[in-house]
N, C-alpha and C positions, 0 to 999 in steps of 0.2 A: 344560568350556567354559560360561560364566555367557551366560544367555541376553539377550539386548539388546532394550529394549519399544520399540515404534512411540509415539510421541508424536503424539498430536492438533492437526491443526491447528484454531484457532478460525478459522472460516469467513468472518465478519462482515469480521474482519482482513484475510485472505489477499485479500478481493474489494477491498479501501479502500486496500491499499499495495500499493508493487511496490519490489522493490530493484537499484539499479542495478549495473553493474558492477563499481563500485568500494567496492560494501559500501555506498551511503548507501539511507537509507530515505526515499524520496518518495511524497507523497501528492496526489490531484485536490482540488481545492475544493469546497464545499459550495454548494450553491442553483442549482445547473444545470438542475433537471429539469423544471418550469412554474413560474409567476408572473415570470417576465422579459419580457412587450408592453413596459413604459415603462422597463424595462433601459438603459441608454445602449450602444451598440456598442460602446467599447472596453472598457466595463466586462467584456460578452459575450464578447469575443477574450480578456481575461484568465482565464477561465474554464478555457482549453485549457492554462495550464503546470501544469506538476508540481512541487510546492514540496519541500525539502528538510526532512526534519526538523532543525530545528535542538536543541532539544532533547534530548541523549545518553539520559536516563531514561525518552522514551518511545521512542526507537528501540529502546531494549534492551526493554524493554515488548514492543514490536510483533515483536522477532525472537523473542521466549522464547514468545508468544501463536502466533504461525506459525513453526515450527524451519525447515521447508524452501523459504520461501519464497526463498532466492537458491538452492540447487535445482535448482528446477525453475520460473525464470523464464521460460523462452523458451514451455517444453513441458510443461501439467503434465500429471501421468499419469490416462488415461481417467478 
């Protein structure tokens, strides 16, 4: 019986994307964390969606970078 290796996940990845149900890979936006006082509010509220990769070459990127991220979406392990 051929032994099967555990694959690493890349950490940076796993914490930046999440993948939904249905297989797509979504990601939060960038510039959330300080320097928004003179931000406009709806710019602010757009902050909160999760954008779709549209891109096929970097979702494949992002699932080869983290293997088990759909997984262990809900629950990941200790």
């Amino acid at each position: 019986m051929a032994k099967k290796y555990k694959l690493k996940t890349h950490k940076a990845t796993a914490k930046r994307f999440r993948v939904t149900g249905g297989g797509k890979v979504v990601r939060t936006k960038g510039g959330k964390s300080h320097l928004r006082r003179r931000t406009p509010k709806r710019t602010k509220h757009q902050f909160k969606k999760m954008l779709v990769l549209e891109n096929s070459t970097d979702a494949k990127r992002v699932k080869r970078l983290a293997p088990y991220l759909k997984l262990y979406r809900q629950n990941p392990p200790g």
